[in-house]
C-alpha positions in Angstrom: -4.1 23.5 -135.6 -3.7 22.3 -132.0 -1.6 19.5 -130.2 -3.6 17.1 -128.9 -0.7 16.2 -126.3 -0.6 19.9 -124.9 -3.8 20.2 -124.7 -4.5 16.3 -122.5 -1.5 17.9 -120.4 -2.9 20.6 -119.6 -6.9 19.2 -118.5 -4.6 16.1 -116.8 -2.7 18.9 -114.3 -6.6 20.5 -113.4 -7.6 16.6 -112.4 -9.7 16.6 -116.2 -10.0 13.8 -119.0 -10.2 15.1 -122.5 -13.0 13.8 -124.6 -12.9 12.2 -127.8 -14.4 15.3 -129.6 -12.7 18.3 -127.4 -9.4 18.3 -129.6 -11.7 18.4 -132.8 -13.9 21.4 -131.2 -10.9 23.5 -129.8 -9.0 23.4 -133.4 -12.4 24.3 -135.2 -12.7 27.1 -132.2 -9.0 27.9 -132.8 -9.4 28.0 -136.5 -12.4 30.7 -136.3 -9.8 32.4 -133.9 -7.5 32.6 -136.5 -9.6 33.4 -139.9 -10.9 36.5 -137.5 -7.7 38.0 -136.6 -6.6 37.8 -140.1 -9.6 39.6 -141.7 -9.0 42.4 -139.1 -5.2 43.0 -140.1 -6.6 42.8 -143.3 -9.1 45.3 -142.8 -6.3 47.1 -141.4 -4.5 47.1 -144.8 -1.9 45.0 -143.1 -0.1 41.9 -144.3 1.5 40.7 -141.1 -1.0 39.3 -138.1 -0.3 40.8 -134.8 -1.8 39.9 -131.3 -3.6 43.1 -131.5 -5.8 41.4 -134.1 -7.1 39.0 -131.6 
């Protein structure tokens, strides 16, 4: 759900490392993210996801 790359760019321009289990957490996280917004626009008797749903 993520790339791993982006996101070890990103910590390395703030001075970070990433940690063997961050990439695993932050796509779980981003999954969650995801599975919300979608029940929302379907609550919303919608069929397309929009960043209002976030």
């Amino acid at each position: 759900m993520i790339v791993q790359s982006h996101v070890k760019e990103v910590l390395a321009k703030m001075g970070l490392r990433c940690g063997g289990d961050f990439c695993d957490a932050l796509a779980k996280k981003c999954e969650g993210l995801v599975k919300d917004a979608a029940s929302r626009c379907k609550e919303n008797k919608r069929q397309t996801v929009y960043g209002c749903d976030c």
